[in-house]
C-alpha positions as CSV (number, residue, x, y, z in Angstrom):
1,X,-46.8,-75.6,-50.9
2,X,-48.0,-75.2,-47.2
3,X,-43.9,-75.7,-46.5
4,X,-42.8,-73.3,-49.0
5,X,-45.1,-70.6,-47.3
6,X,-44.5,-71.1,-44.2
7,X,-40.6,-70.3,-45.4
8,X,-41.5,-67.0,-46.8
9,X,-43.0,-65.9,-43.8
10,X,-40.4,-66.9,-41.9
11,X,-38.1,-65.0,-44.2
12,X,-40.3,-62.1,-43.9
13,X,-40.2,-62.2,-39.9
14,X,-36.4,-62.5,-39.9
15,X,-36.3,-59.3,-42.0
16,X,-38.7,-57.4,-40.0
17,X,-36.3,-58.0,-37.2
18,X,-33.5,-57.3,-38.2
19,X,-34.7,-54.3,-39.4
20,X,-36.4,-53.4,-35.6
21,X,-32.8,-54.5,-34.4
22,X,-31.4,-51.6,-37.0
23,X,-33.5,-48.9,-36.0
24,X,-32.9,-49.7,-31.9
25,X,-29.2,-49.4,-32.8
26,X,-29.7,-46.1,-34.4
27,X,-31.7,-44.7,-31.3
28,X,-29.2,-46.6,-29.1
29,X,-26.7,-44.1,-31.6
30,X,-28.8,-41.5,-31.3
31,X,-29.1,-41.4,-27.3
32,X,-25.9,-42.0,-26.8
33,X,-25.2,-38.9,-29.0
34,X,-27.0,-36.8,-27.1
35,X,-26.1,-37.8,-23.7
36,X,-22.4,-36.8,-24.6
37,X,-24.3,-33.3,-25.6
38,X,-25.6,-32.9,-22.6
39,X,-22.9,-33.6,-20.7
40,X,-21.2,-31.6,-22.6
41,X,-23.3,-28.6,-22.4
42,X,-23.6,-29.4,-18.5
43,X,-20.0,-29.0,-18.2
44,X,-19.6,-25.9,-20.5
45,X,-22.0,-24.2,-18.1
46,X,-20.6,-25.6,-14.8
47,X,-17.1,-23.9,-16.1
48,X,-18.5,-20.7,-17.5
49,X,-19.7,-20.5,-13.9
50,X,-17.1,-21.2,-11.9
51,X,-14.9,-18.5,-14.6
52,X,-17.1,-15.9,-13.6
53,X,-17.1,-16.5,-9.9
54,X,-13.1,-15.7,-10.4
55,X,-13.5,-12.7,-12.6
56,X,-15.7,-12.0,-10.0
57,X,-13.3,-12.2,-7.3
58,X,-10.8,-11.0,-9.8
59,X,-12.6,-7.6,-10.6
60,X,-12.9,-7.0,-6.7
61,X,-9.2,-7.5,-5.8
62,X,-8.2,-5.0,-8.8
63,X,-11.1,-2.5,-7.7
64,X,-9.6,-2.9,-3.6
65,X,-6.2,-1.9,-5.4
66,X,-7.4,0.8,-7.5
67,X,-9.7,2.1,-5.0
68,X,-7.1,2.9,-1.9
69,X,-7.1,6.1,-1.8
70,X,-11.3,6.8,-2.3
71,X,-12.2,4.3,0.5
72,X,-9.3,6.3,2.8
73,X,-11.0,9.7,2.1
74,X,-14.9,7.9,2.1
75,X,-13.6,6.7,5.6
76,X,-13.8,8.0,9.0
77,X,-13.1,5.4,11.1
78,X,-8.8,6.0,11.8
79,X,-9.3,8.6,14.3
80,X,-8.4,8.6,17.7
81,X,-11.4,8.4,19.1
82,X,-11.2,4.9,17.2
83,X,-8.0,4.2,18.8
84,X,-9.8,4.5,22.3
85,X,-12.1,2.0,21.6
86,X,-10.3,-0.5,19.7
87,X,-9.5,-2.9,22.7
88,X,-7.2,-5.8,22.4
89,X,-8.8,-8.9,22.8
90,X,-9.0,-10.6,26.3
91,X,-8.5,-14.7,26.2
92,X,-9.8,-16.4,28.8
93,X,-8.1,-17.8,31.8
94,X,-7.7,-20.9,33.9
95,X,-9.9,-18.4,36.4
96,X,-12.5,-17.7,34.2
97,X,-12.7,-20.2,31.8
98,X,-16.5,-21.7,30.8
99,X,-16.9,-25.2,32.9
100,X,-18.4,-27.9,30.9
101,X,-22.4,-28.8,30.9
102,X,-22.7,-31.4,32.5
103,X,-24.1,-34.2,30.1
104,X,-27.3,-36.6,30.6
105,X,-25.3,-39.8,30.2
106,X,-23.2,-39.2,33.2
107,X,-26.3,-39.6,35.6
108,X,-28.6,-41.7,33.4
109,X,-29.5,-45.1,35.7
110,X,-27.1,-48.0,35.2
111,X,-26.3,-51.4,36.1
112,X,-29.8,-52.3,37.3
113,X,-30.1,-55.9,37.8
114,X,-32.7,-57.6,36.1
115,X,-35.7,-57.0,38.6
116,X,-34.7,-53.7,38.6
117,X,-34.8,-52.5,35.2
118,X,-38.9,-52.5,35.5
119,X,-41.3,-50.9,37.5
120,X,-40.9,-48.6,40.6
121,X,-37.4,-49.5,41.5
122,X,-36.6,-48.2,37.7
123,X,-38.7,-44.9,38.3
124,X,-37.3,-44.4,41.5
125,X,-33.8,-44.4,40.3
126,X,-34.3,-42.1,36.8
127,X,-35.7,-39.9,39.4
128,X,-33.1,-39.8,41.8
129,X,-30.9,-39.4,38.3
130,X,-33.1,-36.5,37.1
131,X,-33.0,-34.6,40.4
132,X,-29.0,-34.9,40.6
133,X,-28.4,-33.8,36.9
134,X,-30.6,-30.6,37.5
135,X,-28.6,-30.0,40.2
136,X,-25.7,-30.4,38.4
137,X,-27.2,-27.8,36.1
138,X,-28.0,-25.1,38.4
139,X,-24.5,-25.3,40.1
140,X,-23.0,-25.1,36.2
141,X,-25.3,-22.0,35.3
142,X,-23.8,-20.7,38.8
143,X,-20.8,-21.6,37.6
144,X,-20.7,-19.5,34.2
145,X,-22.0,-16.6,35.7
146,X,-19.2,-16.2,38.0
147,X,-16.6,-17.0,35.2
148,X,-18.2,-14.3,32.5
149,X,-18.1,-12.0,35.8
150,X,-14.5,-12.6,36.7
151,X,-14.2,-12.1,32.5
152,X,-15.8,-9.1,32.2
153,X,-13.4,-7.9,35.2
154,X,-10.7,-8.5,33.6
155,X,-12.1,-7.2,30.0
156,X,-12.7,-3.6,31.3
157,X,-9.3,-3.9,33.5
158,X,-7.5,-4.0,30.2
159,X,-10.2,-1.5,28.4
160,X,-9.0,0.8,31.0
161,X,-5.5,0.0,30.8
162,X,-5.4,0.3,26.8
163,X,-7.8,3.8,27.4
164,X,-5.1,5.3,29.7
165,X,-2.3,4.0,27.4
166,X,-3.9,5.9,24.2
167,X,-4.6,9.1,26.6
168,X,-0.9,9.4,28.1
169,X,0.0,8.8,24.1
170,X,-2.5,11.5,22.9
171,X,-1.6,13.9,25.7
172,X,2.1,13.6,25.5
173,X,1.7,13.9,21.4
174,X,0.0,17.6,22.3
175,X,3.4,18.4,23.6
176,X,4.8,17.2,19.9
177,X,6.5,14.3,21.8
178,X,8.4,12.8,18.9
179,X,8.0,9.0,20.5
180,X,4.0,9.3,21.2
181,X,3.4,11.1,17.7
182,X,5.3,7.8,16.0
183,X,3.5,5.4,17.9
184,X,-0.1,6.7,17.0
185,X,0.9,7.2,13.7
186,X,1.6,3.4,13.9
187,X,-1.3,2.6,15.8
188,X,-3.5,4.6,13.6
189,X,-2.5,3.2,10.4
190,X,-3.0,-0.5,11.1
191,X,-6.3,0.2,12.2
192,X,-7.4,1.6,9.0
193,X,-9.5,-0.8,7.2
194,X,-8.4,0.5,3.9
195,X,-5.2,-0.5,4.4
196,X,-5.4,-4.1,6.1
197,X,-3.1,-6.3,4.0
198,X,-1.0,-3.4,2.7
199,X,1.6,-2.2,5.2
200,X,4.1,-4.8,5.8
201,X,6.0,-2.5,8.0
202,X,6.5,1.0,8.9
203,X,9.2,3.4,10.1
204,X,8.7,6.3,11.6
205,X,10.1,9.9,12.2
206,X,8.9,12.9,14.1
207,X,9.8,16.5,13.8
208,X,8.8,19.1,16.6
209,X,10.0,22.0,15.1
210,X,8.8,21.6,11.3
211,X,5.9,19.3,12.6
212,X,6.8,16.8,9.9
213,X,6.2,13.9,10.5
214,X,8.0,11.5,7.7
215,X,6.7,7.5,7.2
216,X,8.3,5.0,5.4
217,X,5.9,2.1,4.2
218,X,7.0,-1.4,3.3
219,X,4.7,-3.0,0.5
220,X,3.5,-6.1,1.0
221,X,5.4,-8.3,-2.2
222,X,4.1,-8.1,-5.6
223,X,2.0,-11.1,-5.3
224,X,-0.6,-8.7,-3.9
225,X,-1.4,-7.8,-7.8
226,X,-3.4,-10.6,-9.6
227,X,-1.2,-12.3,-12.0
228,X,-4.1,-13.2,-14.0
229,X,-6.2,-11.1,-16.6
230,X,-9.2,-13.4,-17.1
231,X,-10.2,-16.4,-16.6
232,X,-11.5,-18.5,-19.6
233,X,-14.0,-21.5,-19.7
234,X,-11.5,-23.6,-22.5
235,X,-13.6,-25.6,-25.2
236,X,-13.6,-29.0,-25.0
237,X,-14.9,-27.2,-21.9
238,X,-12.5,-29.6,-19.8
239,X,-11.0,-26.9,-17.1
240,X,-10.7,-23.0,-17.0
241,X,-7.6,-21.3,-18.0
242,X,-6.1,-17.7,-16.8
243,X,-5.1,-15.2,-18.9
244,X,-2.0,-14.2,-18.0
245,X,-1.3,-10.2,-16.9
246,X,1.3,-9.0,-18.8
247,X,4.7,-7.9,-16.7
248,X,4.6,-4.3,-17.4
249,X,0.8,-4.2,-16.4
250,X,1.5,-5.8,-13.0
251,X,4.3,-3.5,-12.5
252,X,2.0,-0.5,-13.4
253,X,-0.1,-2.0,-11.3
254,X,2.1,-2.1,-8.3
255,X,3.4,1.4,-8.9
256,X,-0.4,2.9,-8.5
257,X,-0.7,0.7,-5.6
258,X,2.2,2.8,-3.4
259,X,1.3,5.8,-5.1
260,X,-2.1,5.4,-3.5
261,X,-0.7,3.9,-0.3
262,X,1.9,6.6,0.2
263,X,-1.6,9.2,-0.2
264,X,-3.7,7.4,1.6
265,X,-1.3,7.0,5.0
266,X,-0.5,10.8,4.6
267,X,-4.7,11.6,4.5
268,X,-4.5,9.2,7.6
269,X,-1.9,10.6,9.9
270,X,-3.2,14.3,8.8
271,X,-6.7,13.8,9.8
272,X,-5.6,12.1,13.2
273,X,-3.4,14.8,14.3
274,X,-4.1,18.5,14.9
275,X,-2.4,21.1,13.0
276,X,0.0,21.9,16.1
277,X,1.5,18.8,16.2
278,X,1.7,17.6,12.7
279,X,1.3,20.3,9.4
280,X,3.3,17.7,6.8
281,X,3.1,14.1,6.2
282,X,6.3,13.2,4.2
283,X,5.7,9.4,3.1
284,X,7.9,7.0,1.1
285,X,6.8,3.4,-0.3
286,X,9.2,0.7,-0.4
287,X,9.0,-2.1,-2.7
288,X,8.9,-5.7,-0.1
289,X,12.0,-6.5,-1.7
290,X,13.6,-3.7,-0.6
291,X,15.6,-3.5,3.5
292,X,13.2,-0.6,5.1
293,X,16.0,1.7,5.6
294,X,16.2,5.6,4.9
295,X,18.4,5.0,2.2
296,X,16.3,2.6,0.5
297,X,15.2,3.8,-3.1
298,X,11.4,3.6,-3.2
299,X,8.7,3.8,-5.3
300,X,7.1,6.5,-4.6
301,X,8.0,10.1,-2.3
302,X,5.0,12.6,-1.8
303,X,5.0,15.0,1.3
304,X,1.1,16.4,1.6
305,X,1.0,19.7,3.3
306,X,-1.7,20.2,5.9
307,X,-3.2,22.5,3.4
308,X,-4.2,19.9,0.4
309,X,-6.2,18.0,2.8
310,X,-9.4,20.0,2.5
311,X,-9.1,19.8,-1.5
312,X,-8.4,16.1,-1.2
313,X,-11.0,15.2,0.4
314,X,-13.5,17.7,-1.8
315,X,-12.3,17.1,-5.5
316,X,-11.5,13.5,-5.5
317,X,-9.2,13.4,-8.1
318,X,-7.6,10.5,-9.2
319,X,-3.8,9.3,-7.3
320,X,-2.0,9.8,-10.2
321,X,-3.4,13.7,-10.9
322,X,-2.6,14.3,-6.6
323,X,0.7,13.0,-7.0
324,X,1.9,15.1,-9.7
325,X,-0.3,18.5,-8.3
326,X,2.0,17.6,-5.2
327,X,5.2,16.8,-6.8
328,X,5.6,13.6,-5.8
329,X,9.0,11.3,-6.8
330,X,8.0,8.3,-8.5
331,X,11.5,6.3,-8.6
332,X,11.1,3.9,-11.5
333,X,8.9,3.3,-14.0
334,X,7.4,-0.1,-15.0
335,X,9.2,-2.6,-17.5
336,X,9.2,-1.7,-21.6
């Protein structure tokens, strides 16, 4: 009998544990479940992230393009007076070069013998050490103050040079020299900060006796225009995607690009010069693909009178209102 119970029990234990062995493989299940969950939601969120950080970066390179012309006319900064203080940069030479601190480890005490690495042989030899790297300090602070003085030198030596280069240029454009007008126009334009990244060349032409002063722009290729729409965090949530821009949209795109370009170097050139030397800005944009030539068929043509700057710069309409109000040639239209 005692046998026969002890059996049961037995029995009874074996079930009760393989029922506590069920129940830890369901929450083993059940764990396991929702670790995948929330790795999965981790990485849904990590790429919804990094998909807005690009549309972010996305929405500002198509608001730079859109917004060429309003940031020319919000700016004042391509004026002569700019030109003047727009130094080149001055590297340093073999004369005024910075010397090299001198460093610790080059005086610290060495090879002390064994009766010497203790007591006031030791002392007497880190301060010997101290005394000759301060020393070595001084004469290196001496040292830098002469080479930033023979810098600065030569700095305002070429400040001066580039100050009397832009005054002969500004004088001689006064006297409508055709050769001093171009090269200020050209100087002018790649200072503008509206226009960095957006004038892969320029040719230029002067008039003295119509004051016309006619610029043709190369554009920089077409890869300037995003080629995606969006980008999209994909479910399983494994990578982001891009939406792609459609063809005719980058090409519309690209067209209101040199429209704006073509408006914003005339605003440019009119504000720099004074009505006596230049009264029309006649400007062409070139596709990149395109050899900058005359006879080159651009994008966009649009000459802008002296006389629709004031209204430019007051009613802010948008490029594609100014070029028609002014006539402008737009060569081709973007792709069915």
């Amino acid at each position: 009998m005692a046998g026969q119970n002890e059996g049961a029990e037995s029995a009874r234990d074996r079930a009760r544990i393989v029922k506590v062995e069920k129940e830890l493989d369901a929450l083993r299940r059940e764990l396991q479940t929702m670790k995948k969950q929330l790795e999965l939601e981790v990485r849904r969120r990590n790429l919804e992230r990094d998909a807005e950080a690009r549309n972010t970066e996305l929405r500002k390179q198509v608001h730079r393009i859109g917004g060429v012309l309003l940031a020319t006319l919000a700016s004042q900064l391509s004026t002569i007076d700019g030109l003047y203080a727009a130094t080149p940069p001055v590297e340093r030479l073999a004369g005024d070069e910075l010397p090299a601190a001198p460093r610790w480890a080059d005086f610290e005490p060495r090879d002390l013998g064994i009766r010497d690495r203790f007591g006031h042989r030791r002392r007497a030899a880190e301060e010997e050490a101290e005394q000759n790297y301060e020393a070595a300090r001084r004469a290196w602070k001496q040292q830098c103050i002469q080479a930033n003085k023979r810098h600065a030198e030569r700095v305002e030596q070429v400040a001066a040079a580039h100050r009397r280069r832009v005054q002969e240029l500004v004088d001689a454009a006064l006297r409508r020299d055709a050769t001093a007008v171009e090269q200020l126009a050209h100087d002018l334009l790649h200072q503008s900060k509206p226009l960095v990244g957006l004038l892969a060349d320029i040719s230029r032409k002067y008039d003295p006796e119509t004051r016309e002063l006619a610029l043709n722009v190369k554009l920089p290729g077409r890869n300037v225009i995003p080629t995606e729409l969006e980008w999209i965090a994909e479910s399983p949530w494994r990578d982001v995607r891009a939406a792609p821009r459609s063809d005719c949209d980058v090409a519309a795109l690209y067209i209101d690009l040199a429209g704006q370009v073509a408006l914003a170097v005339a605003v440019t050139s009119l504000r720099a010069f004074d009505g006596a030397v230049v009264d029309v800005v006649r400007v062409t944009s070139c596709d990149s693909d395109a050899d900058i030539s005359w006879d080159d068929k651009c994008i966009v043509e649009v000459a802008v009178p002296r006389a629709a700057l004031a209204d430019m710069e007051a009613a802010r309409l948008a490029p594609q209102d100014w070029l028609r109000k002014l006539s402008a040639t737009v060569a081709y239209a973007p792709p069915e």
